[in-house]
C-alpha positions as CSV (number, residue, x, y, z in Angstrom):
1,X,79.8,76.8,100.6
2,X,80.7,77.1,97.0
3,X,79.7,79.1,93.7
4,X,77.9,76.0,92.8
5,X,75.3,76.8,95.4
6,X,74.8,80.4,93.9
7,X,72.2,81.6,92.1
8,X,73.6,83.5,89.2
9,X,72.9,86.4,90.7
10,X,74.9,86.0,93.6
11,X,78.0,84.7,91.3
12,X,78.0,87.9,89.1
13,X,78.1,89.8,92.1
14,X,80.9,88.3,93.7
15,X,82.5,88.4,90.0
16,X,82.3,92.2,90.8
17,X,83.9,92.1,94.5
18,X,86.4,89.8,93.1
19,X,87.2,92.1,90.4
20,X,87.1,95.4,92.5
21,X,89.1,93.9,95.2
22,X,91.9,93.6,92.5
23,X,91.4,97.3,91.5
24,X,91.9,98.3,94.7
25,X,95.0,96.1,94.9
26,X,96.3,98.5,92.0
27,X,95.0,101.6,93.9
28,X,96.9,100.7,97.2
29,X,100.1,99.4,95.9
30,X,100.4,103.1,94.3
31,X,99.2,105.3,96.9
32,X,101.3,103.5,99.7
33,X,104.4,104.7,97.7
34,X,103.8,108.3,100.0
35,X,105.3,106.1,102.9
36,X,108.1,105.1,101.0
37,X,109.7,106.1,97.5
38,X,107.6,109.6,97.6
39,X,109.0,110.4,101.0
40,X,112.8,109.7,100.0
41,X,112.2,111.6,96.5
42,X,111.0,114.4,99.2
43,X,113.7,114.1,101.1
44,X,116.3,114.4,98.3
45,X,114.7,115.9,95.2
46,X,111.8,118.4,96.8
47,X,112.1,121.8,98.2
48,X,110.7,121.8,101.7
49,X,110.8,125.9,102.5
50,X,107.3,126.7,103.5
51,X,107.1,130.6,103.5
52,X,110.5,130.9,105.5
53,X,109.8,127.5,107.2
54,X,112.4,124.5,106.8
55,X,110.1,121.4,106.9
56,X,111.1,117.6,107.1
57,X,110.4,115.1,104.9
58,X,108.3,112.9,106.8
59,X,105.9,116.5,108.0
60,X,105.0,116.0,104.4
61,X,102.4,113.6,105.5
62,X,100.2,115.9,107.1
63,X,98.7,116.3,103.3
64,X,96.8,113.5,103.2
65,X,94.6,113.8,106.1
66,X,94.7,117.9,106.0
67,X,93.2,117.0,102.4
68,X,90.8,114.2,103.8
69,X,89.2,116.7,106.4
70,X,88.8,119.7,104.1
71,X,87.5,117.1,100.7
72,X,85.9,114.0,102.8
73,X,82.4,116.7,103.5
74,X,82.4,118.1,100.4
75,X,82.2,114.5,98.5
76,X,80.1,113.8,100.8
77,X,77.7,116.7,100.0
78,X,78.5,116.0,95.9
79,X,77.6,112.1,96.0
80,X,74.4,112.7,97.7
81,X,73.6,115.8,95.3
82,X,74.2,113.7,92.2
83,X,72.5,110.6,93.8
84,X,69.2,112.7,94.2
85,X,69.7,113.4,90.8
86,X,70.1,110.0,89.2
87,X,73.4,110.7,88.1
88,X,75.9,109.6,91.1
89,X,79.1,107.3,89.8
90,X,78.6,103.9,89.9
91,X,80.5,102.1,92.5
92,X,83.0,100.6,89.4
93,X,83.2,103.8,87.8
94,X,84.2,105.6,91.5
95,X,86.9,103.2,91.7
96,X,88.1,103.9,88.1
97,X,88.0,107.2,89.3
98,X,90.3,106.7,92.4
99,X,93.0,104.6,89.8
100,X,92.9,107.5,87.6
101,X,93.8,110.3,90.1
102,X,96.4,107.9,91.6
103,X,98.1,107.8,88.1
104,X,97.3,111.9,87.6
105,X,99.1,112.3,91.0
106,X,102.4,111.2,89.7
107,X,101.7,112.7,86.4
108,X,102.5,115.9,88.2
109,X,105.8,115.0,90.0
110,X,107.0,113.8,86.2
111,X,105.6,117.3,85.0
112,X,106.7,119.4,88.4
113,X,110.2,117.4,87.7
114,X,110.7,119.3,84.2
115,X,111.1,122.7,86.2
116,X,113.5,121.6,88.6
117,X,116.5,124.1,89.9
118,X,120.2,123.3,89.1
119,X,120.7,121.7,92.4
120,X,118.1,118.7,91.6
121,X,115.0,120.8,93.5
122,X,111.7,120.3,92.6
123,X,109.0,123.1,93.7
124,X,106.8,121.6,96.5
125,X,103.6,122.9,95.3
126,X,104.0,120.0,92.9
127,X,104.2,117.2,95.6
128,X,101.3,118.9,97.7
129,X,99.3,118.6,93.9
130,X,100.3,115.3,93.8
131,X,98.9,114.2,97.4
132,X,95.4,116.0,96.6
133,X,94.9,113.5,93.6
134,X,96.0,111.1,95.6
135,X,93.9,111.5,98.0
136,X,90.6,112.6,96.1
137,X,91.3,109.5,94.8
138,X,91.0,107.7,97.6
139,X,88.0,109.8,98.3
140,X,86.8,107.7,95.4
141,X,87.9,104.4,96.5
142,X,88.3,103.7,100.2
143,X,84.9,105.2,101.6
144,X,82.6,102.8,99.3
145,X,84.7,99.5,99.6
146,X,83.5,98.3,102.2
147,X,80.5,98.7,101.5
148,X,80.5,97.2,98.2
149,X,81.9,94.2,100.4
150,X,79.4,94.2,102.6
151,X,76.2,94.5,99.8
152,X,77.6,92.5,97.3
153,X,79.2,89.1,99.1
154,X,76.9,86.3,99.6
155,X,75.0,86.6,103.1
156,X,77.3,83.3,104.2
157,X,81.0,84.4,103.3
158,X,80.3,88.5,103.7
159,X,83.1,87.9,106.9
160,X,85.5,85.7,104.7
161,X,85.2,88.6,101.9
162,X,85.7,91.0,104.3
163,X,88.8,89.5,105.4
164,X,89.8,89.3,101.8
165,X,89.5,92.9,101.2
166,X,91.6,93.4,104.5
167,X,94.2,90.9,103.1
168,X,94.3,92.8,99.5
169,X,95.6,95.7,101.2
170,X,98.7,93.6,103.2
171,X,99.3,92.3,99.6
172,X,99.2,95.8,98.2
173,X,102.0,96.9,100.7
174,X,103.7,94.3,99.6
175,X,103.7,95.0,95.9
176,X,104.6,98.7,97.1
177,X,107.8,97.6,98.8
178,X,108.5,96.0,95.8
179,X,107.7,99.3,93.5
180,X,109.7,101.5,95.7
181,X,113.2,99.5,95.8
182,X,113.2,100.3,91.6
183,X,113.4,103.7,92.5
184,X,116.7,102.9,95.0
185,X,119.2,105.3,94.4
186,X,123.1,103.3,95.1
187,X,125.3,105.4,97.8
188,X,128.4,105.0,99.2
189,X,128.5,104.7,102.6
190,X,129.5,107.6,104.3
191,X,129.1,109.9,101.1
192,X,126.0,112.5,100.6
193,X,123.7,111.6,97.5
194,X,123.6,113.9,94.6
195,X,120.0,115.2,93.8
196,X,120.9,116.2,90.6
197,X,121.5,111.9,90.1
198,X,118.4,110.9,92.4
199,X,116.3,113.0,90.7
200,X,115.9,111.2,87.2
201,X,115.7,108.0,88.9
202,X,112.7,108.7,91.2
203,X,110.9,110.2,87.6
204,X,111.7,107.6,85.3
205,X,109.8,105.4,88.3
206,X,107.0,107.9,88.7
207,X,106.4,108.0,85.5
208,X,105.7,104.4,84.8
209,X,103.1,104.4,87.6
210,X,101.6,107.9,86.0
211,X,100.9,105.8,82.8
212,X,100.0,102.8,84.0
213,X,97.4,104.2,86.6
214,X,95.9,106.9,84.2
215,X,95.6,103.3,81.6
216,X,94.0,100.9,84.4
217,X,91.9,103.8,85.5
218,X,90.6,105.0,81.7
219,X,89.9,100.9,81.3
220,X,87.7,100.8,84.3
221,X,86.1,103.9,83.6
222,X,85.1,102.1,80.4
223,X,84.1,98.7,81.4
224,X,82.4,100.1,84.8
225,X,78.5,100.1,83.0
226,X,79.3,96.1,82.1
227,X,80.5,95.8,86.0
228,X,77.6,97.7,87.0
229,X,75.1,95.8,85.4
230,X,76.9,92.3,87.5
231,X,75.9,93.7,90.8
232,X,72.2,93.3,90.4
């Protein structure tokens, strides 16, 4: 089965999966940092005393689905609100959306960063600000890609698409492996790492992905009425 047997209809809209898919590429590849170079910043560079409490690095990731129960109704309850209204987000401008909030969510460890201690610290109400964007952007993202999969694909190759969209996020990991070992910090074996030293490196690395989400994002968000108007 090939494009030449498409209607046109069916090409634009698997322009838009195609295109999408690669969005989400971009998404992933960011948000999949929390497993790696966000956790080590943590680790190193974040101040982990909850009222009294000394917490680990890796508890850190109770955020993201402590903030997907408390936000995943209440989107819920907004889409359906603004789609009885006519004015819901577009699937392409929802995935804009989730790029954008990726990029915000490092925006704030750069920012949090400027008001670090002497000893390297960061405040940790900056990292748990940083895992809500992050994860009302993938509030954004994840919930309606698969269902853009499934209603935009051509009736013959929906499973192969789907298998793509499964595949982009293997590659994603990937490219996030690839992200976090810029932000490696060099240590002697057998010596403790300085935060004070870490700390600039993990920001100068965050702050690359801050601007380059919040751009990829903003372009989305721009272009998403021309995607829109490919899916028919």
């Amino acid at each position: 089965y090939t494009l030449a047997q498409c209607t046109k209809v069916e090409r634009d809209r698997m322009f838009v999966v195609l295109f999408l898919t690669g969005v989400s590429v971009v998404f992933w590849t960011f948000f999949e940092q929390a497993g790696s170079s966000m956790t080590l910043f943590t680790e190193r560079n974040v101040d982990k005393n909850v009222l009294g409490v000394s917490m680990q690095a890796s508890q850190m990731g109770f955020m993201n689905p402590w903030f997907i129960i408390l936000f995943a109704p209440l989107f819920s309850w907004v889409w359906e609100v603004l789609a009885r209204r006519g004015i819901e987000p577009s699937t392409p401008m929802k995935f804009g959306l989730g790029v954008l909030q990726v990029g915000l969510g490092f925006g704030a460890l750069v920012y949090g960063a400027t008001f670090a201690d002497g000893a390297g610290q960061v405040a940790i109400i900056w990292l748990a600000l940083a895992y809500l964007l992050h994860t009302t952007g993938e509030l954004c993202l994840s919930p309606v890609g698969l269902s853009m999969v499934t209603k935009l694909s051509v009736s013959k190759v929906v499973g192969l698409m789907m298998g793509v969209w499964f595949l982009s996020s293997a590659g994603a990991s990937y490219l996030a492996g690839i992200i976090a070992g810029l932000a490696a910090v060099n240590v002697v074996p057998g010596s403790d790492i300085d935060p004070t030293a870490s700390l600039p490196i993990y920001i100068d690395t965050f702050k690359i992905l801050a601007f380059v989400g919040v751009a990829i994002g903003l372009v989305v968000m721009a272009i998403s009425p021309r995607i829109k108007r490919f899916m028919h």
